[in-house]
Backbone as ProteinMPNN parsed JSONL, in Angstrom:
{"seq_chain_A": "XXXXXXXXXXXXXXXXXXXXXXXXXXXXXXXXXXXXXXXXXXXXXXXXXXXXXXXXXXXXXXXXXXXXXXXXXXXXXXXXXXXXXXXXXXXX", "coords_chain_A": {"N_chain_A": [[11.005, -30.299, 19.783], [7.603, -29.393, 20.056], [5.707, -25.92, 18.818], [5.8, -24.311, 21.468], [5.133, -25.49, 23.4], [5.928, -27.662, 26.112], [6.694, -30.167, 24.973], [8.488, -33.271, 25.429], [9.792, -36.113, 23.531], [9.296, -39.633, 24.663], [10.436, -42.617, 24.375], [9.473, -46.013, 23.799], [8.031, -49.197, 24.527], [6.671, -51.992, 23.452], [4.201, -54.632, 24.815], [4.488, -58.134, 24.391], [2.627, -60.794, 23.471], [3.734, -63.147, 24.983], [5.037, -61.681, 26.84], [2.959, -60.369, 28.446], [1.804, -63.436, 29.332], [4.025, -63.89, 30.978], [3.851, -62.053, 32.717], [1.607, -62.35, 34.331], [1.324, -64.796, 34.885], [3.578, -64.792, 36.89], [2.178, -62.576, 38.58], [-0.144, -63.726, 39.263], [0.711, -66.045, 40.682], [1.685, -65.497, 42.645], [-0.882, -65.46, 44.553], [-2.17, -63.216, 45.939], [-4.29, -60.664, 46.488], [-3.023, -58.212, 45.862], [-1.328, -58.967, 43.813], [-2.997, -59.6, 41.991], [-4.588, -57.462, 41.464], [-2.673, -55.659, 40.643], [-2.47, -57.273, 38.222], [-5.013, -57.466, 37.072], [-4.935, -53.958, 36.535], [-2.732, -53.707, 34.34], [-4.204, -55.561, 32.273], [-5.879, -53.792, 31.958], [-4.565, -51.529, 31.109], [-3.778, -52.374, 28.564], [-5.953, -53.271, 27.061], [-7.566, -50.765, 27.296], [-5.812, -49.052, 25.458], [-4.099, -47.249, 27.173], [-2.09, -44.853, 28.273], [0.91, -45.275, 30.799], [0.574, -42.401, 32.36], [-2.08, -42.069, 32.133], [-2.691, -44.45, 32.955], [-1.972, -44.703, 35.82], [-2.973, -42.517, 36.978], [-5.635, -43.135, 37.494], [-8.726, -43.618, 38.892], [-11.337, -44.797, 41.115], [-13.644, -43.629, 40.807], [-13.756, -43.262, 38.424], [-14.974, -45.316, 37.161], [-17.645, -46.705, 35.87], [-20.031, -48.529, 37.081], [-22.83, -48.785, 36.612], [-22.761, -49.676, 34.095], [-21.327, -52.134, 34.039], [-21.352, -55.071, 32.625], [-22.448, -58.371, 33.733], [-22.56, -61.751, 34.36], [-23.894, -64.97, 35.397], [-23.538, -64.099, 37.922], [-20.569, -63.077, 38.026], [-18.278, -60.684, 37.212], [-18.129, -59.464, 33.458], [-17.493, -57.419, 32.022], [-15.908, -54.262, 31.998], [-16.716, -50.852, 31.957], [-14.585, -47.998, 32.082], [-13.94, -44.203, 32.211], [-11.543, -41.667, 30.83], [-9.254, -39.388, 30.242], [-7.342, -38.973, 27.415], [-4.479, -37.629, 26.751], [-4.598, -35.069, 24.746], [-7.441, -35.413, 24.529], [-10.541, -33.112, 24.958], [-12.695, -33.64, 26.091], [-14.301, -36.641, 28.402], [-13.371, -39.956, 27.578], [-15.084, -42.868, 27.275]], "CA_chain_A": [[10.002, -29.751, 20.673], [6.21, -28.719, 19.214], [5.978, -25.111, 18.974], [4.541, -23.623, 22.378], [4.476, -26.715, 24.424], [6.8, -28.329, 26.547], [6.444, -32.049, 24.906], [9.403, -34.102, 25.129], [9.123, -37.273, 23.421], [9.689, -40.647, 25.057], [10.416, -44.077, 23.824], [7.786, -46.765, 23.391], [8.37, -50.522, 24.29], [5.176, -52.478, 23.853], [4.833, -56.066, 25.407], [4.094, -58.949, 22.891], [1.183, -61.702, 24.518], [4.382, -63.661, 25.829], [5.436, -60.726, 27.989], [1.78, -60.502, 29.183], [1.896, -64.345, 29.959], [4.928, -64.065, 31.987], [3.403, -61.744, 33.943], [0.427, -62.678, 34.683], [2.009, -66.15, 35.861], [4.42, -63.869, 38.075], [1.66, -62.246, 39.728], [-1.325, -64.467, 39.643], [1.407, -67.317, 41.152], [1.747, -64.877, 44.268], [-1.837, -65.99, 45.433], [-2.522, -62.042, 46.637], [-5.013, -59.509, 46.283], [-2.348, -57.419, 45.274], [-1.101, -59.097, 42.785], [-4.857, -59.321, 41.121], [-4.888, -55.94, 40.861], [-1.617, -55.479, 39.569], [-2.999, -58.071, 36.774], [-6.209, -56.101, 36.241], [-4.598, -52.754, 35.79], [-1.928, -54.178, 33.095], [-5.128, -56.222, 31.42], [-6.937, -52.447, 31.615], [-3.999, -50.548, 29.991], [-3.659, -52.955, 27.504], [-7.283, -53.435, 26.316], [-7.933, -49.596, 26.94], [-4.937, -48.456, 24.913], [-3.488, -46.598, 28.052], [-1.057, -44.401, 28.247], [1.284, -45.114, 31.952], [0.355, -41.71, 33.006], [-3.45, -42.033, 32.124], [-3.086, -45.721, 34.198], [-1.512, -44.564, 37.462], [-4.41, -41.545, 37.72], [-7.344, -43.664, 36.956], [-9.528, -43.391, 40.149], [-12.583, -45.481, 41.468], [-14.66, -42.816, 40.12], [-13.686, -43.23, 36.688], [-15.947, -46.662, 36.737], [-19.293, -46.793, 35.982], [-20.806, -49.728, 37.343], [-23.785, -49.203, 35.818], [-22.409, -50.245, 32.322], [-20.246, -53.514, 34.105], [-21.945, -56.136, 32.374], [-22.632, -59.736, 34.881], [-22.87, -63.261, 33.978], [-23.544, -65.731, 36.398], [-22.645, -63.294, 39.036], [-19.484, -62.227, 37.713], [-18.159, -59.428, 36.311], [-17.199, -59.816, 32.917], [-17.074, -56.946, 31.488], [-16.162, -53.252, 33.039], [-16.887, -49.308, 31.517], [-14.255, -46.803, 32.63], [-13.6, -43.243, 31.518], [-10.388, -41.395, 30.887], [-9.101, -38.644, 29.431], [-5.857, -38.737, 27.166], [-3.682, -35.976, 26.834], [-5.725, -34.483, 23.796], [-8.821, -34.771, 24.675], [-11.061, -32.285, 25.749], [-13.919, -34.376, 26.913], [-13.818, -37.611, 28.477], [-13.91, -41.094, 26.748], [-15.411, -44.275, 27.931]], "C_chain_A": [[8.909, -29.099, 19.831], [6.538, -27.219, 19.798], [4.975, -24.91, 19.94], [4.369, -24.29, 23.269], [5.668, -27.513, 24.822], [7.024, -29.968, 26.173], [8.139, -32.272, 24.94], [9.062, -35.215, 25.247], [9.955, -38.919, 24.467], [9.517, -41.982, 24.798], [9.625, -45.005, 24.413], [7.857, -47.877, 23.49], [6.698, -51.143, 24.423], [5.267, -54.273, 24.117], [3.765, -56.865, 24.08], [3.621, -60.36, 24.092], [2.642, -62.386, 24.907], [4.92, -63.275, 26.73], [4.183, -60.749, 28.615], [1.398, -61.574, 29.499], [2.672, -64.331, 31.281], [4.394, -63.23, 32.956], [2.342, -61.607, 34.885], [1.116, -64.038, 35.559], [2.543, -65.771, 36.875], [3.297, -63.69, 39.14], [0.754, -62.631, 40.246], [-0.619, -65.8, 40.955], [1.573, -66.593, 42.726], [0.634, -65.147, 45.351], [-2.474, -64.665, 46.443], [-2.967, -61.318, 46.081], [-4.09, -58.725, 45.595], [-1.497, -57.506, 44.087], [-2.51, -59.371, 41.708], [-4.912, -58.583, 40.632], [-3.929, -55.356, 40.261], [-2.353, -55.964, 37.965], [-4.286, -56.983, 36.044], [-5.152, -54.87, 36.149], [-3.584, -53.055, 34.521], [-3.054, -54.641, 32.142], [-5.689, -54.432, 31.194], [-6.352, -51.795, 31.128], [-3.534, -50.956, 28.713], [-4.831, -52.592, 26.587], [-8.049, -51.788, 26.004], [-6.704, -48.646, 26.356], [-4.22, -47.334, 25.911], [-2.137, -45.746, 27.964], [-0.838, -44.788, 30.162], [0.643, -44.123, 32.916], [-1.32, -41.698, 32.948], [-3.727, -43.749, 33.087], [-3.02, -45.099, 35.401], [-2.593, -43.157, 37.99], [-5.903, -41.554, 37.355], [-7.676, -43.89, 38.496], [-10.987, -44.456, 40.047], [-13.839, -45.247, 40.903], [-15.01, -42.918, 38.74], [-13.887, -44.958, 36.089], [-17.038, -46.238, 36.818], [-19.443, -48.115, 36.275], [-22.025, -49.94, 37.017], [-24.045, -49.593, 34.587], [-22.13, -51.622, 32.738], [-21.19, -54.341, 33.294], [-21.144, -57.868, 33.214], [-22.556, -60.662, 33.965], [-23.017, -64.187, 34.923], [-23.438, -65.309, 37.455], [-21.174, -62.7, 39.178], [-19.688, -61.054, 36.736], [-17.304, -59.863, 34.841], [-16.986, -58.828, 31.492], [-17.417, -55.043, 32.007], [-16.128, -51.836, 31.717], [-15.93, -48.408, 32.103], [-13.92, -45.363, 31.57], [-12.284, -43.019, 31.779], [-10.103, -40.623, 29.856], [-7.603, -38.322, 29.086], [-5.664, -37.773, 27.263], [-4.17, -35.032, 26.042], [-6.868, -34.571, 23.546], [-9.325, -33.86, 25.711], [-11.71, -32.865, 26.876], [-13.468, -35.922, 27.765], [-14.227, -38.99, 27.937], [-14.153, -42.302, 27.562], [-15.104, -45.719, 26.717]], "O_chain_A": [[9.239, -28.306, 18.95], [7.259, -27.02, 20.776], [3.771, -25.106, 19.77], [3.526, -23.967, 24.106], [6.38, -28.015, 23.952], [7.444, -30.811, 26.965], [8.909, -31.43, 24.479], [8.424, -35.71, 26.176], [11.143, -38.96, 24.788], [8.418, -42.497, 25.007], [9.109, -44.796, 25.512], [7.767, -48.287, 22.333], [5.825, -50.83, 25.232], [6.17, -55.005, 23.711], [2.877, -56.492, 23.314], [4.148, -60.715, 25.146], [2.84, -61.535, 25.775], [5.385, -64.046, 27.57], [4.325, -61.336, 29.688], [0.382, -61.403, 30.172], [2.214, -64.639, 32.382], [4.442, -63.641, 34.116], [2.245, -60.939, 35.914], [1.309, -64.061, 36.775], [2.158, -66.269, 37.933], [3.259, -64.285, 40.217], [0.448, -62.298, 41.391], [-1.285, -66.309, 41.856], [1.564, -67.238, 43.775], [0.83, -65.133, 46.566], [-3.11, -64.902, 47.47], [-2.4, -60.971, 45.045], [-4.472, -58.517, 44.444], [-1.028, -56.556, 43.459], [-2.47, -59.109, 40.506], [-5.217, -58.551, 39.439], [-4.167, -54.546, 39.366], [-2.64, -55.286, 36.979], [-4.406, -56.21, 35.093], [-4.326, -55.186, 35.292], [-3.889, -52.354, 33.555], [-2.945, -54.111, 31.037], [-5.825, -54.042, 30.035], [-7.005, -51.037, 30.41], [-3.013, -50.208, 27.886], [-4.769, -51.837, 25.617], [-8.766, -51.5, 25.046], [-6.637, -47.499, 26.798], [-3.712, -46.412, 25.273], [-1.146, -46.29, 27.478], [-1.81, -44.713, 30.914], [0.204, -44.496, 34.004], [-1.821, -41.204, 33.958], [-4.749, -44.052, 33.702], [-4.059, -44.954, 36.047], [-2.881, -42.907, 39.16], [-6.809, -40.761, 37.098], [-6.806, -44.349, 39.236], [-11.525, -44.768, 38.985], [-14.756, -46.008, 40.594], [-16.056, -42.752, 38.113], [-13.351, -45.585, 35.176], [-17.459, -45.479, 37.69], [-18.84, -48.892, 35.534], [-22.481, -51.083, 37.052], [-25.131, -49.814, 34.051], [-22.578, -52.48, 31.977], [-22.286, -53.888, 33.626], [-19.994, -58.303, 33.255], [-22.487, -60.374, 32.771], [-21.941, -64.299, 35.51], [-23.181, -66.181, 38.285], [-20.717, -62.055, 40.121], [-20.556, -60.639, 35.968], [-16.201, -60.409, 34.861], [-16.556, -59.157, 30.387], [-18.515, -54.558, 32.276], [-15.502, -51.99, 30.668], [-16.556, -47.761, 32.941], [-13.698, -45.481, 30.365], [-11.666, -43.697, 32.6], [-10.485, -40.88, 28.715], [-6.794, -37.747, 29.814], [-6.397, -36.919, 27.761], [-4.24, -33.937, 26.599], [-7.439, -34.025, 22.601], [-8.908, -33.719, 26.861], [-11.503, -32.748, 28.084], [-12.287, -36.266, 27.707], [-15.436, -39.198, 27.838], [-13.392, -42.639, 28.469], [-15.31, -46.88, 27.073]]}, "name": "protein", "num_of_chains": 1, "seq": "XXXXXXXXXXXXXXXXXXXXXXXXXXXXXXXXXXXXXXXXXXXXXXXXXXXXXXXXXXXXXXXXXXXXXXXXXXXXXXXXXXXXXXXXXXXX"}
């Protein structure tokens, strides 16, 4: 335990691109909105080095849409903020 601070540590499995195939196939193969967004948030805690608890209290808010960069009319590339556990400020 750090001195002063309740941390207790917790073990660390990280998925290797054939775990992030399989599940992408899983949930893209469901054909539902809800599995989409499953997919995006796994693609967003991947690519934004996420911690679980900094995924599950990422909010609507914590997009800028005035960064997304378009193509064509898609989106293909998004801006959010988020603030790990040691930072003060917040990072985009």
């Amino acid at each position: 335990m750090k001195a002063g601070h309740a941390y207790e540590a917790h073990g660390c499995s990280q998925l290797l691109p054939m775990d992030v195939r399989r599940i992408r196939q899983h949930l893209l193969s469901s054909n539902n909105i809800a599995g989409l967004e499953t997919y995006i948030l796994v693609i967003m805690a991947i690519k934004g080095f996420l911690r679980p608890d900094e995924l599950v209290t990422t909010k609507v808010e914590n997009f800028i849409p005035s960064l997304f960069i378009e193509h064509n009319g898609r989106v293909t590339g998004m801006v959010f903020k988020v603030k790990g556990k040691s930072d003060e400020t917040w990072r985009y």
